[in-house]
Each structure stands twice: as structure tokens, then as C-alpha cells.
C-alpha positions as semicolon CSV with decimal commas, in nm:
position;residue;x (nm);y (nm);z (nm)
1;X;9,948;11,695;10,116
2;X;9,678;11,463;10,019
3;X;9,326;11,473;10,157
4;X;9,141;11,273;10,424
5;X;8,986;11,078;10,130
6;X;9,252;11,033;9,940
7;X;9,445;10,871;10,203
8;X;9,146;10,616;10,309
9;X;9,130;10,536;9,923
10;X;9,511;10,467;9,944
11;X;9,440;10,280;10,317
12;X;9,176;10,051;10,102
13;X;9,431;10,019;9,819
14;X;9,744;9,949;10,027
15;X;9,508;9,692;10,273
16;X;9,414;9,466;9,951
17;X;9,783;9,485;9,827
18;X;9,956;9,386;10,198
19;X;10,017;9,026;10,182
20;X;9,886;8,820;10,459
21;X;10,178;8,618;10,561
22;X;10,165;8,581;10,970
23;X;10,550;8,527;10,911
24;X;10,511;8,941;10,848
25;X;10,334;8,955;11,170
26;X;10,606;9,032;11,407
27;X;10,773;9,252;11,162
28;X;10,485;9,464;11,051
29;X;10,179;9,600;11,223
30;X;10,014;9,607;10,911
31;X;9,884;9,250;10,967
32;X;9,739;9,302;11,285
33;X;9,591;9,693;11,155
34;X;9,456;9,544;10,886
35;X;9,267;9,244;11,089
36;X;9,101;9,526;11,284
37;X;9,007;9,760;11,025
38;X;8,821;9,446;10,855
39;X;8,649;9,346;11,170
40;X;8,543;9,705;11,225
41;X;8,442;9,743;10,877
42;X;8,233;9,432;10,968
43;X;8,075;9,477;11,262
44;X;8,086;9,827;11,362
45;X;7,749;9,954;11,173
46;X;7,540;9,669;11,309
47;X;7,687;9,763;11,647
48;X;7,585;10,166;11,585
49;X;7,272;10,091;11,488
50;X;7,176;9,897;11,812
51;X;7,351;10,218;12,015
52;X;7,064;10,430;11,886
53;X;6,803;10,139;11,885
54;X;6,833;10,035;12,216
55;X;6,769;10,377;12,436
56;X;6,494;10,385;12,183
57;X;6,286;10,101;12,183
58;X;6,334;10,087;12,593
59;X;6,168;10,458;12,617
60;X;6,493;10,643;12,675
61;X;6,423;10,938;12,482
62;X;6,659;11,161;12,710
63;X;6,939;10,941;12,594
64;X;6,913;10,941;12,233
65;X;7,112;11,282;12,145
66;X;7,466;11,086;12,383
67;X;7,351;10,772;12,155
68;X;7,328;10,891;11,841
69;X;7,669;11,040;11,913
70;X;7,844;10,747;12,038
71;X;7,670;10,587;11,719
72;X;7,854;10,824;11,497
73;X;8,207;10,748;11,666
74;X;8,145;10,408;11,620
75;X;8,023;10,423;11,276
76;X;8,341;10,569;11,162
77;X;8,558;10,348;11,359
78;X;8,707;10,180;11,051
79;X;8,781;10,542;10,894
80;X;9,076;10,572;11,147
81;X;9,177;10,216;11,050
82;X;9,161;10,310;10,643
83;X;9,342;10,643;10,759
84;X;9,619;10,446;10,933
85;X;9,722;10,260;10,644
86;X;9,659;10,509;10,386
87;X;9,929;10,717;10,556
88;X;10,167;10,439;10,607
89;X;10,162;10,346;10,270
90;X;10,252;10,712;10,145
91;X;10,551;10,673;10,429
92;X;10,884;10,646;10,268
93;X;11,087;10,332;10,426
94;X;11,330;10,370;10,659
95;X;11,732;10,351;10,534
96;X;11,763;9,981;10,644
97;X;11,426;9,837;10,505
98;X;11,469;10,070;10,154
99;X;11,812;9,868;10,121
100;X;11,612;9,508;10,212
101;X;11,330;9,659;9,956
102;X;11,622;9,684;9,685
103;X;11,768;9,315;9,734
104;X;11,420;9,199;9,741
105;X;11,360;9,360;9,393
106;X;11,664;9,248;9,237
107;X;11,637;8,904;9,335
108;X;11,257;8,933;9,157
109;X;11,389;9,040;8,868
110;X;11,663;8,752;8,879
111;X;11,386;8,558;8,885
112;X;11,228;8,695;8,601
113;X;10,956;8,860;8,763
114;X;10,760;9,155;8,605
115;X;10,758;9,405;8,849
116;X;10,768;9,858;8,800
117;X;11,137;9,954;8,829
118;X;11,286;10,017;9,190
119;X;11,155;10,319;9,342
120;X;11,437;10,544;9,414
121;X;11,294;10,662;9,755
122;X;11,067;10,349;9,837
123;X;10,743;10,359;10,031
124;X;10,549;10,082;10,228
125;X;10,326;10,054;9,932
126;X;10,622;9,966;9,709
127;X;10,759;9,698;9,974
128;X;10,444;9,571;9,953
129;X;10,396;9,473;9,601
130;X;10,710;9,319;9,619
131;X;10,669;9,162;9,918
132;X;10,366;9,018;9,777
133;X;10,511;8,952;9,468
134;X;10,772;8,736;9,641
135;X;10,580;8,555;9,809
136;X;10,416;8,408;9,483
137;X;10,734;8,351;9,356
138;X;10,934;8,255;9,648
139;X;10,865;8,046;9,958
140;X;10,947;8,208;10,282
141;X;11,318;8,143;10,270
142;X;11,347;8,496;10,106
143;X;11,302;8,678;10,406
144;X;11,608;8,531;10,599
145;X;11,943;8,691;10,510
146;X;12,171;8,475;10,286
């Protein structure tokens, strides 16, 4: 089982590799997970800092040890976020989406398309490399059945 740190490194990885199509949206969560985590990763420090700031500057000593805690759990906000994905990615597909995963490969490498073999029990990180590598190659057409 991999570490907490390995899995936000594979979170970081597999957010960077997920393509942003909002065609994906109602199929995947990843879109909207991934909006989140980046917004977090955005604004959350600024917004921790001024949780500590605040009581401070206005003379609230008392309630600096509650702010500098609610400044740590939302400091590390975007953690969970990196978390979530990291796990997904590492999260073998389910029977009907490892078969789509398949014809989606094949029909890359119809196409000519460099891509690593098929993964013989494929994970959302896989699907997402092709899905991203379809969606160079392709237009969105791929994604309905034929």
C-alpha cells in the first residue's frame, strides 16, 4: 500500500494528465475534483493566513490557539483534494469502462498513435492518457458508440 505522499504525488500526476473536456463532465467527477483542488490550492493559504491574522490584529489573543487550528485544516484543504485523485488513479476500472478503455486503445493504435501497450488490468490513470491522447487525435465523436 502506498503512502500518504505517494498518493498526493500520484493525485498531482494524474490531475495534470486528466483531460479537461466538460464533455467528461457528466461522466467523471474528476473534472469537477480537479476544479476544486486547484481553487483550494489557490486560495486556501491566503485564506489561513487571515484566520490567524484577524483574531490577532483585533486583540483576540484568547482566540488564537481555535484559529491557528482552523488555519491548519484549511491549509491542508487541497491535501484531501491531491489524496482523492491520487487514489482514484491507482483504482483499477470497472469491467464495463476497462472494455471501453480497450476499444479506445485499439482505435489509437489504428490511428497510428504511440501510446504504452494496453494495460491488462487498467486503472483511471491509464484511461486517462488515452483519453487524453484521443482527444488530440480525435474530435469528440470517439466517445459515442459506433
Amino acid at each position: 500500500m502506498a503512502n500518504f505522499s505517494e498518493r498526493v504525488r500520484d493525485g498531482r500526476a494524474y490531475m495534470k494528465k486528466w483531460p479537461a473536456q466538460r464533455v467528461l463532465a457528466p461522466m467523471f467527477p474528476e473534472n469537477r475534483v480537479i476544479a476544486a483542488t486547484t481553487l483550494a490550492m489557490k486560495t486556501m493559504p491566503a485564506i489561513a493566513v487571515l484566520t490567524v491574522i484577524l483574531p490577532f490584529s483585533a486583540g483576540m489573543h484568547e482566540l488564537l490557539p481555535q484559529a491557528v487550528m482552523m488555519a491548519m485544516v484549511i491549509f491542508l484543504m487541497p491535501l484531501h483534494g491531491l489524496f482523492w485523485l491520487g487514489q482514484r488513479a491507482n483504482t483499477h476500472l470497472p469491467r464495463s469502462l476497462a472494455s471501453w478503455y480497450r476499444e479506445l486503445h485499439e482505435k489509437l493504435a489504428e490511428a497510428g498513435v504511440q501510446l504504452a501497450p494496453a494495460a491488462t488490468q487498467p486503472r483511471y490513470f491509464e484511461l486517462a492518457e488515452a483519453l487524453n491522447a484521443a482527444f488530440r487525435r480525435f474530435d469528440k465523436s470517439f466517445l459515442v458508440d459506433d
